[in-house]
DSSP file (Angstrom, degrees, kcal/mol; ACC not computed):
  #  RESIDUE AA STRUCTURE BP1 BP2  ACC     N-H-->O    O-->H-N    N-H-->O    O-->H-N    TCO  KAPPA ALPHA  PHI   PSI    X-CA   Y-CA   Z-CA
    1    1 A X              0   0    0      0, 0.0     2,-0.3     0, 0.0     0, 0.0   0.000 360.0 360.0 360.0 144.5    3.4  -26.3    8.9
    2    2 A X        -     0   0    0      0, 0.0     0, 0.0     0, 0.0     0, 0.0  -0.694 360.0-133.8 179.5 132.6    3.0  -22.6    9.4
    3    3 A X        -     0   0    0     -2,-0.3     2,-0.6     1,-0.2     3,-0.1   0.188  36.9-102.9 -63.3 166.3    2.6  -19.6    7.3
    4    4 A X        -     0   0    0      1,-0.1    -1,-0.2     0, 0.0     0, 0.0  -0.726  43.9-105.3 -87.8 130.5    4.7  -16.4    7.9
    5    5 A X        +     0   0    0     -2,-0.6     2,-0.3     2,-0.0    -1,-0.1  -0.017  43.4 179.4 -52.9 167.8    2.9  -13.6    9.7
    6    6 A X        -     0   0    0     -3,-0.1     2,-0.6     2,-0.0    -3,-0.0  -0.967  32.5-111.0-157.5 160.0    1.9  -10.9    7.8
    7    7 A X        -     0   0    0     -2,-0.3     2,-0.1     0, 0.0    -2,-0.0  -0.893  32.9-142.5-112.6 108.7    0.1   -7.7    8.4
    8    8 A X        -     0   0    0     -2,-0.6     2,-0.1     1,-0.1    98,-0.0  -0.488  12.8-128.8 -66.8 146.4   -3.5   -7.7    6.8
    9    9 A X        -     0   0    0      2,-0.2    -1,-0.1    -2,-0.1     4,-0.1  -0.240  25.4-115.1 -72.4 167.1   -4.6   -4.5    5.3
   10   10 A X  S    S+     0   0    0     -2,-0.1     2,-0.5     1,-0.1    -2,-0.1   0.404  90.3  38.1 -91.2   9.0   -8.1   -3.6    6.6
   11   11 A X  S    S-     0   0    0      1,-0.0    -2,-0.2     2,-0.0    -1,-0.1  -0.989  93.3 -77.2-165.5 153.6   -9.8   -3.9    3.1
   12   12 A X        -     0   0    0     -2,-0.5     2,-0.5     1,-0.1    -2,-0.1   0.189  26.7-161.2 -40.3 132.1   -9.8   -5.7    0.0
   13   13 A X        +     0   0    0     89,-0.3     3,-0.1    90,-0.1    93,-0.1  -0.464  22.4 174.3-143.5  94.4   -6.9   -5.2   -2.8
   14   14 A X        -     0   0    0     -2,-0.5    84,-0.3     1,-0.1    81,-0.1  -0.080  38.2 -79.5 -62.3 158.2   -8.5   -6.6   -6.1
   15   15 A X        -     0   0    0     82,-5.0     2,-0.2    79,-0.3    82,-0.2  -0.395  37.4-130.0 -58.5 160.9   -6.6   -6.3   -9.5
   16   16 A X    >   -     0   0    0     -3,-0.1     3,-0.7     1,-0.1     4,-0.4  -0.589  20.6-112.0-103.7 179.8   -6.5   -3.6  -11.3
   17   17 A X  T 3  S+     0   0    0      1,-0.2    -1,-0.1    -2,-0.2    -2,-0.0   0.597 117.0  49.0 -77.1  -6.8   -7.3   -3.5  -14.9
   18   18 A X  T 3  S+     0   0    0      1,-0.1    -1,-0.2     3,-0.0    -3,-0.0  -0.011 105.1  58.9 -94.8  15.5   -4.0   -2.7  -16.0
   19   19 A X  S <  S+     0   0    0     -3,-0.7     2,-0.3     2,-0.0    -2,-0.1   0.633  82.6 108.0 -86.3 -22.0   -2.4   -5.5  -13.8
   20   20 A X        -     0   0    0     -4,-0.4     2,-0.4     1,-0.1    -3,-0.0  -0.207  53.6-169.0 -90.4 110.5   -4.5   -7.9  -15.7
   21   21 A X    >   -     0   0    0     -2,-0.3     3,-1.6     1,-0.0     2,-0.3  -0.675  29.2-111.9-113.4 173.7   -2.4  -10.3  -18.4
   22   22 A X  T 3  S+     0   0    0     -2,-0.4    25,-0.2     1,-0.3    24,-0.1  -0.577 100.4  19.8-102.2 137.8   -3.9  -12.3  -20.7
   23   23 A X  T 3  S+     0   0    0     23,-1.8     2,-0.4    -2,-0.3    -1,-0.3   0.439  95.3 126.0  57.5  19.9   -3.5  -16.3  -20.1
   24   24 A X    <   -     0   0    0     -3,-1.6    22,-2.6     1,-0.1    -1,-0.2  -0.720  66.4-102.8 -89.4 133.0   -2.7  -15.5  -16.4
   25   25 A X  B     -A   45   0A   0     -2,-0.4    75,-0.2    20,-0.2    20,-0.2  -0.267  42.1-179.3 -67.1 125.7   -4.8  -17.3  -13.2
   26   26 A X        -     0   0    0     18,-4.1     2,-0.4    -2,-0.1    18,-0.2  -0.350  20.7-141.7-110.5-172.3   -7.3  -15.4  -11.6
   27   27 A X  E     -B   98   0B   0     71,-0.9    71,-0.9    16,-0.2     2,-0.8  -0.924   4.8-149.6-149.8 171.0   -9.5  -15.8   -8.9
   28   28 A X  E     -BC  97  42B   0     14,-1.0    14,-0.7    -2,-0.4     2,-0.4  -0.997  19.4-174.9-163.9  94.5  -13.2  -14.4   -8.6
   29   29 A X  E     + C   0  41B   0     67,-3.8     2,-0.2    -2,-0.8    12,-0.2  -0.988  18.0 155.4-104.8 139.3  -14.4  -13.6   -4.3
   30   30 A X  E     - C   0  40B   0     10,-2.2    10,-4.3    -2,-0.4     2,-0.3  -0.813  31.7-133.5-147.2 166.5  -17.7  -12.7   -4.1
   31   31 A X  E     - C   0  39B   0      8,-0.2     2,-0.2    -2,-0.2     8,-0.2  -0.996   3.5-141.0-157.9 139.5  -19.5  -13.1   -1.1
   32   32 A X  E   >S+ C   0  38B   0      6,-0.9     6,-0.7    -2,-0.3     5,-0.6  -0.571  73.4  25.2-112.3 127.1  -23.1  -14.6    0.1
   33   33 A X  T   5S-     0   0    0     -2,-0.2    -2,-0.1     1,-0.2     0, 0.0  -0.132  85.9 -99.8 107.0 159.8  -24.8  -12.8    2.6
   34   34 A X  T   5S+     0   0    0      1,-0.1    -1,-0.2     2,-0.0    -3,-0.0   0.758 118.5  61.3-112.5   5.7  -24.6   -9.4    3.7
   35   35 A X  T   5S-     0   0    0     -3,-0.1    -2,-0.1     0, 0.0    -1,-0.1   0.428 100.4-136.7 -48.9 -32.0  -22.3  -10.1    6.5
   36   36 A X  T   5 +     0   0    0     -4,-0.2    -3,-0.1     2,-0.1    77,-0.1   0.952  66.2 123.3  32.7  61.2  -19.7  -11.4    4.1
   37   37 A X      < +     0   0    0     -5,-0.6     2,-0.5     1,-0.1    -4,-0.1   0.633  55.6  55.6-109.8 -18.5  -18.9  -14.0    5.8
   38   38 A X  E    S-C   32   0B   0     -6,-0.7    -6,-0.9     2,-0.0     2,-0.3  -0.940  74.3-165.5 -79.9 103.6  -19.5  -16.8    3.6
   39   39 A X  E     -C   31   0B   0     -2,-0.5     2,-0.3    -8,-0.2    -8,-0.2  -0.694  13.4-146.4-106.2-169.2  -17.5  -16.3    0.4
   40   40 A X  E     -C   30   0B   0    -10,-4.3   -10,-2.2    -2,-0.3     2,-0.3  -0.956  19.1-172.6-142.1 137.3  -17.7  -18.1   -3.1
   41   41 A X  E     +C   29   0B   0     -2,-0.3     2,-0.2   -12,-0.2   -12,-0.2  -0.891  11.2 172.5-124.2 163.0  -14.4  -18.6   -5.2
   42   42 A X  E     -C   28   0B   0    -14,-0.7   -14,-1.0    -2,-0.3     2,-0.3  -0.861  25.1-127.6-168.2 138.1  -14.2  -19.7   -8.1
   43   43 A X        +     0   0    0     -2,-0.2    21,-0.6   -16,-0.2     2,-0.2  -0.636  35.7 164.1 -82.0 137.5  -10.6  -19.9  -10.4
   44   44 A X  B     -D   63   0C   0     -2,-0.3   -18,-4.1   -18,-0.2     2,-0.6  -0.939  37.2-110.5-136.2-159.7  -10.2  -18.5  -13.7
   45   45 A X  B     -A   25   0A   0     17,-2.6   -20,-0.2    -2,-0.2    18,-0.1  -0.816  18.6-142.1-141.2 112.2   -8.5  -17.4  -16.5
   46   46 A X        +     0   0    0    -22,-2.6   -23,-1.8    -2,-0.6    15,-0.3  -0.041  26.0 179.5 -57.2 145.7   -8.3  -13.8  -17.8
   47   47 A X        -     0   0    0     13,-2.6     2,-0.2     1,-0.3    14,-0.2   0.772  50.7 -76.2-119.0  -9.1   -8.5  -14.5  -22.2
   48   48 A X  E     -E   60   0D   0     12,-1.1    12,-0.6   -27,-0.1     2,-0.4  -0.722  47.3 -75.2 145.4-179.6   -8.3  -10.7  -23.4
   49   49 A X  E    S+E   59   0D   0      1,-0.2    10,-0.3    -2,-0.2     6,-0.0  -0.825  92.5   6.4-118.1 132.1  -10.1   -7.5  -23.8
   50   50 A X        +     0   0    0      8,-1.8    -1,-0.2    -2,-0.4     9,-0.1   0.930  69.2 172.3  62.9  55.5  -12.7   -6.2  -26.2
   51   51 A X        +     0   0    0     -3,-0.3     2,-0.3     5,-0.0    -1,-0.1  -0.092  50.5  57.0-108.8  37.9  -13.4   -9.4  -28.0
   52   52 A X  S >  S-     0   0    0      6,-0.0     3,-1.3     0, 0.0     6,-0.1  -0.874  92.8 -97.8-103.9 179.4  -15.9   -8.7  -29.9
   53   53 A X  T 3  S+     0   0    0     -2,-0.3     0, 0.0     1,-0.3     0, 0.0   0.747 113.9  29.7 -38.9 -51.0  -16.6   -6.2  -32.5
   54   54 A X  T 3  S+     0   0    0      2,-0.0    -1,-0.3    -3,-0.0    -4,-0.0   0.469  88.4 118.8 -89.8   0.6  -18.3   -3.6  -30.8
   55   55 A X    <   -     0   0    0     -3,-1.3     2,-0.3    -5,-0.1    -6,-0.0  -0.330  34.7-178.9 -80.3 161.3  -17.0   -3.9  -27.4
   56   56 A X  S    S+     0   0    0     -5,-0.0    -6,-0.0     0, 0.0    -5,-0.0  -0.937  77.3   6.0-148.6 141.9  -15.1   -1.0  -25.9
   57   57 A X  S    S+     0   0    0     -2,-0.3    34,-2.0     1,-0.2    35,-0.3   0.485  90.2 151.1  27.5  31.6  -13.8   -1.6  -22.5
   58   58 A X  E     - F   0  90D   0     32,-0.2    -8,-1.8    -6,-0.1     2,-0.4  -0.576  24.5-169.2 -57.2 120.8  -14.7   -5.4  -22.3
   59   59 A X  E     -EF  49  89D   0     30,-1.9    30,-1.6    -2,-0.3     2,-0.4  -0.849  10.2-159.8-121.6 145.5  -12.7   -7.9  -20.1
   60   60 A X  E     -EF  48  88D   0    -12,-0.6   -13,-2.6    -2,-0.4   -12,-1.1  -0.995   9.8-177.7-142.7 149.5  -13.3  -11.9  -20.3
   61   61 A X  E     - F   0  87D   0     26,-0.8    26,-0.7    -2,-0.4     2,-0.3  -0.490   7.9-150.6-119.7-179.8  -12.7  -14.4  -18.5
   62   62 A X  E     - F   0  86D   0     -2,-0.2   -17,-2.6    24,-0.2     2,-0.5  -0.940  31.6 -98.2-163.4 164.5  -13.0  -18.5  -18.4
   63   63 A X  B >>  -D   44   0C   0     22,-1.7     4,-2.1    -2,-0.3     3,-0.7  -0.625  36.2-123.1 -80.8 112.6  -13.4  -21.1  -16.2
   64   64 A X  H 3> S+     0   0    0    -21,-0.6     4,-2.2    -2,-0.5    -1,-0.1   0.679 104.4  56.0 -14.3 -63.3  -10.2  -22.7  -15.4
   65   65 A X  H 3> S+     0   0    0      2,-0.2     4,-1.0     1,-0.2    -1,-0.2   0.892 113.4  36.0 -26.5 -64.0  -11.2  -26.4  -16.6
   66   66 A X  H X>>S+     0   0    0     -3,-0.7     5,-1.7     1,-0.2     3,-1.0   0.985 117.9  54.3 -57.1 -43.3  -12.4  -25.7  -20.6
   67   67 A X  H ><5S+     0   0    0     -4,-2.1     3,-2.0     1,-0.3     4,-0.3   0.866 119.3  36.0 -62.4 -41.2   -9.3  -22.8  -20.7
   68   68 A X  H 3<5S+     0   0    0     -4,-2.2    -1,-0.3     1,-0.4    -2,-0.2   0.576 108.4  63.1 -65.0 -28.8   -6.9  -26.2  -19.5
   69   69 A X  H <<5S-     0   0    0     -3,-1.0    -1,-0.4    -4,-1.0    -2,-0.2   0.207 128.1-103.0 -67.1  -1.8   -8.8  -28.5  -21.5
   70   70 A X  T <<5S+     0   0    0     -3,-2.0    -2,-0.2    -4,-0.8    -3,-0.2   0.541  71.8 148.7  88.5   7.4   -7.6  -26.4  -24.8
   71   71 A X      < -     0   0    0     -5,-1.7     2,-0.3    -4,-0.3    -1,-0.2  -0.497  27.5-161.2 -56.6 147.5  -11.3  -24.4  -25.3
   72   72 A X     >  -     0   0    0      1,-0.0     4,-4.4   -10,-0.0     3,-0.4  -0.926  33.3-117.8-126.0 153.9  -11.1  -21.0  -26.7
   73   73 A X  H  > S+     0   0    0     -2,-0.3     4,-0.5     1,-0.3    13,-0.0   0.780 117.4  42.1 -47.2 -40.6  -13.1  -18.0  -27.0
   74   74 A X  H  4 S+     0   0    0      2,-0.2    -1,-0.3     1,-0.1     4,-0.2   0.632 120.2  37.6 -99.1   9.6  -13.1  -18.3  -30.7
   75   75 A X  H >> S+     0   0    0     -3,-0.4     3,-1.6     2,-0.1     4,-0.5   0.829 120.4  49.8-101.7 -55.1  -13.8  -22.2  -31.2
   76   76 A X  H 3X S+     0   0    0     -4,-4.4     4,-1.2     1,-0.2    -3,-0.2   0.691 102.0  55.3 -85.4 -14.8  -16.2  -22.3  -28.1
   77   77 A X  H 3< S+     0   0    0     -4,-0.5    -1,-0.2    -5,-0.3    -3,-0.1   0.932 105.9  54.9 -77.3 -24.8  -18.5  -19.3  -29.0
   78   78 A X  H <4 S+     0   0    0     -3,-1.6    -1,-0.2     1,-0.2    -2,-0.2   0.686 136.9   3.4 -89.6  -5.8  -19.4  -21.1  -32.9
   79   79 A X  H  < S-     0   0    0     -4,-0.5    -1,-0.2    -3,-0.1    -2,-0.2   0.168  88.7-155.5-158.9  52.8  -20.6  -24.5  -30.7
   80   80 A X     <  -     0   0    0     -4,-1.2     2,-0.3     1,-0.1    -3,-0.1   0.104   8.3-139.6 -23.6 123.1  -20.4  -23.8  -26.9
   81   81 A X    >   -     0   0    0      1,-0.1     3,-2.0     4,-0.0    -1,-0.1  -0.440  17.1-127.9 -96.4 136.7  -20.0  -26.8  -24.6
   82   82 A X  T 3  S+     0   0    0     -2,-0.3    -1,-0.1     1,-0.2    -2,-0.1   0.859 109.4  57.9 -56.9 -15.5  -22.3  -26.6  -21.3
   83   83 A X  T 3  S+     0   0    0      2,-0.0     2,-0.3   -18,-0.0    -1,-0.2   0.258  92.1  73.7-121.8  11.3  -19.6  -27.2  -19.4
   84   84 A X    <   -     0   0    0     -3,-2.0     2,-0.4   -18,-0.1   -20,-0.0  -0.971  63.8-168.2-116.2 136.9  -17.3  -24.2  -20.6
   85   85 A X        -     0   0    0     -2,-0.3   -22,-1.7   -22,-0.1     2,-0.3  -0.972  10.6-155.3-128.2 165.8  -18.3  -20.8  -19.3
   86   86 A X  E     -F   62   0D   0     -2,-0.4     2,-0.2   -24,-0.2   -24,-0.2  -0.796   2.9-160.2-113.2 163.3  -17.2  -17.2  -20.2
   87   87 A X  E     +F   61   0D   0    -26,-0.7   -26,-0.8    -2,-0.3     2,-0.6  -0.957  13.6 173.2-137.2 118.6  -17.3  -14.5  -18.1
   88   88 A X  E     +F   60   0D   0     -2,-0.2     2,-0.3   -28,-0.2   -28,-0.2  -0.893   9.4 150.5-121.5 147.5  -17.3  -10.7  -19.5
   89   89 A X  E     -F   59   0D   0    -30,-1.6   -30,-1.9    -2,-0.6     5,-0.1  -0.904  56.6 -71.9-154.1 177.3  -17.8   -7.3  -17.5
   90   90 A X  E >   -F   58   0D   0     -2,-0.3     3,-0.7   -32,-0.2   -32,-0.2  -0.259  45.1-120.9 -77.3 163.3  -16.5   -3.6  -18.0
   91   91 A X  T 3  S+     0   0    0    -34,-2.0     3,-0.2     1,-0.2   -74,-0.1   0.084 109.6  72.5-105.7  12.2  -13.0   -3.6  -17.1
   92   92 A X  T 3  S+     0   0    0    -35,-0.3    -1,-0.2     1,-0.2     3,-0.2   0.581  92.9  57.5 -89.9  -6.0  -14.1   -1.0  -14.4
   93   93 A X    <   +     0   0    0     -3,-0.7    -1,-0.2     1,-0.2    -3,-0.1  -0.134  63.6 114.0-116.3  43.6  -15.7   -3.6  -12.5
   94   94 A X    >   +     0   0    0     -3,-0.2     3,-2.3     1,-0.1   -79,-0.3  -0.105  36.6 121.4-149.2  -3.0  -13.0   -6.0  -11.9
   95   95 A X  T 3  S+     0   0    0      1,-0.3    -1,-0.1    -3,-0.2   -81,-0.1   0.174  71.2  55.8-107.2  65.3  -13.0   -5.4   -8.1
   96   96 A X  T 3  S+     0   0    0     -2,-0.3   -67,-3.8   -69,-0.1     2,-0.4   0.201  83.0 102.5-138.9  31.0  -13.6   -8.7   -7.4
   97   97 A X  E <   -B   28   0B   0     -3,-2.3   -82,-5.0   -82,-0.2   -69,-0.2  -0.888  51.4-174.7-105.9 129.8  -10.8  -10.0   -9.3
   98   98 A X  E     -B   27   0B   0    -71,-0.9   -71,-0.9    -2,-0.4     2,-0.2  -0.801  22.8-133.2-139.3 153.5   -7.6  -11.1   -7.1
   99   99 A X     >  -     0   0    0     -2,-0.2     4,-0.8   -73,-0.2   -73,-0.1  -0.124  45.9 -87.9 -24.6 154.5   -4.2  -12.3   -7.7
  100  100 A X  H  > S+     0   0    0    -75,-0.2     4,-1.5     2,-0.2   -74,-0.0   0.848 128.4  30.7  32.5 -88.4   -2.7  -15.6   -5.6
  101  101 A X  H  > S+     0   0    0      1,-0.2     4,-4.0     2,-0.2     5,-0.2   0.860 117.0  55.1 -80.2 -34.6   -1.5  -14.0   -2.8
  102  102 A X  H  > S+     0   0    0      2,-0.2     4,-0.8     3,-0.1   -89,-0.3   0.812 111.8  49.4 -70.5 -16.7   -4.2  -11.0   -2.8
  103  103 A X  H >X S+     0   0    0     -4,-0.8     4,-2.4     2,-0.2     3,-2.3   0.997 105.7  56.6 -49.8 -80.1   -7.0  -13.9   -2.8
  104  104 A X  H 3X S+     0   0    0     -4,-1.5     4,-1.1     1,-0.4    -2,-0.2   0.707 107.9  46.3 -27.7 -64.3   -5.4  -15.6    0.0
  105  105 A X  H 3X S+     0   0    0     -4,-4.0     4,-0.9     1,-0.2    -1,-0.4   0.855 108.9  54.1 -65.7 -22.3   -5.5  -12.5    2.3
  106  106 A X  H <X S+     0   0    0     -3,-2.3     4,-2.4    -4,-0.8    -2,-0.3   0.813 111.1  44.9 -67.1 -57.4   -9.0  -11.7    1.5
  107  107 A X  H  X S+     0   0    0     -4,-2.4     4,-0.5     1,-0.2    -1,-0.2   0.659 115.9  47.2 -86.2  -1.2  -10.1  -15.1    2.5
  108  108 A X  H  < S+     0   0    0     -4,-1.1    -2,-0.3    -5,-0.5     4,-0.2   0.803 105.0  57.7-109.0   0.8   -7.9  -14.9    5.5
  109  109 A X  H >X S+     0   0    0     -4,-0.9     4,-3.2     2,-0.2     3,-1.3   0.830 116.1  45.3 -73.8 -46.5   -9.3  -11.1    6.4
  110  110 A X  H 3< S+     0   0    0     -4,-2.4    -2,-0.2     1,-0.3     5,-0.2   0.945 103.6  57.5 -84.8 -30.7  -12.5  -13.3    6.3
  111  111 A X  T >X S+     0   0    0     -4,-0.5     4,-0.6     1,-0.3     3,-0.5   0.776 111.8  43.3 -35.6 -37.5  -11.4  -16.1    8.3
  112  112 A X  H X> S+     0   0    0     -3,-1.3     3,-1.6     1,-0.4     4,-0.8   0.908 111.5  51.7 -98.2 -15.4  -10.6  -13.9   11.0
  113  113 A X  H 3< S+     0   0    0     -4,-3.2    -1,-0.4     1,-0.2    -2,-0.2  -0.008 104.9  60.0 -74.6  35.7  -13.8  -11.8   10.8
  114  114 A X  H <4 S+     0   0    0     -3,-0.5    -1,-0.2    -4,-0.1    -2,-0.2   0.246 104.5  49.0-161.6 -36.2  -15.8  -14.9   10.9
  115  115 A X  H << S+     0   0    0     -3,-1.6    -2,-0.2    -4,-0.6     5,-0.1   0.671 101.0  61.3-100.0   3.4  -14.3  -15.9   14.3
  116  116 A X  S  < S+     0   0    0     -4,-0.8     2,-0.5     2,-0.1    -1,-0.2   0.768  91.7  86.2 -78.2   0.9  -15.0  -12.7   15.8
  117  117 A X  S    S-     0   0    0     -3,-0.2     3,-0.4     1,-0.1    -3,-0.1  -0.685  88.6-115.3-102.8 113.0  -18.5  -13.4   15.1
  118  118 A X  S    S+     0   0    0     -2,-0.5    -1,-0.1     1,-0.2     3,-0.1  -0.151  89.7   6.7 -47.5 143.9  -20.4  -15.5   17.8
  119  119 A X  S    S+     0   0    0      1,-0.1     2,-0.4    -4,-0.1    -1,-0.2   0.961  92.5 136.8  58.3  44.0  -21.8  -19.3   16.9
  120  120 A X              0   0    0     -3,-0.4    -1,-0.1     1,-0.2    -6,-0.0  -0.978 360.0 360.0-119.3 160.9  -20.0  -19.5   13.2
  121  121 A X              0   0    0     -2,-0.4    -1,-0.2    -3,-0.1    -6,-0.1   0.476 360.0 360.0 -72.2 360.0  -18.5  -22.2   12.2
């Protein structure tokens, strides 16, 4: 098997907040260390903006599982299950929110910085 080259950009290309549609698969990189070499993913699912009253440039998320398992924002909030989470932040801070394909390079930008790095696994 083997992917088609491609030419990585030198730097991260997150979503924007206007990319971002609502029941569409997301992906969350963040990254352990200050090396950023180690990331953490984790999948989700954007569920809409400004959901509650008072919010004003709110964004939410959910954890793939609950959203697949049929949870909602408005069923889960009146008897939250441990095992569903939301996630909400300013919709200015989104840039660690990726597409598919923009994930994919991001963990292959680190893949390759990771072997220039003596002794990593």
């Amino acid at each position: 098997m083997r992917f088609e080259p491609r030419e990585l950009k030198p730097f991260a290309e997150p979503i924007t907040k206007d990319e971002l549609k609502e029941g569409s698969i997301y992906f969350f990189i963040e990254y352990i260390g200050e090396d950023m070499l180690i990331p953490s993913m984790e999948t989700v699912v954007f569920i809409g903006r400004n959901l509650e009253a008072d919010d004003v440039g709110r964004v939410y998320f959910q954890d793939i599982e609950s959203y697949q398992e049929g949870v909602r924002y408005d069923s889960a909030t009146d008897s939250p299950s441990p095992l569903t989470r939301f996630y909400e932040c300013s919709d200015r801070e989104v840039n660690h929110v990726f597409d598919f394909d923009h994930a994919l390079e991001e963990l292959m930008r680190c893949a390759l910085n990771r072997k220039s790095m003596p002794d990593r696994d």
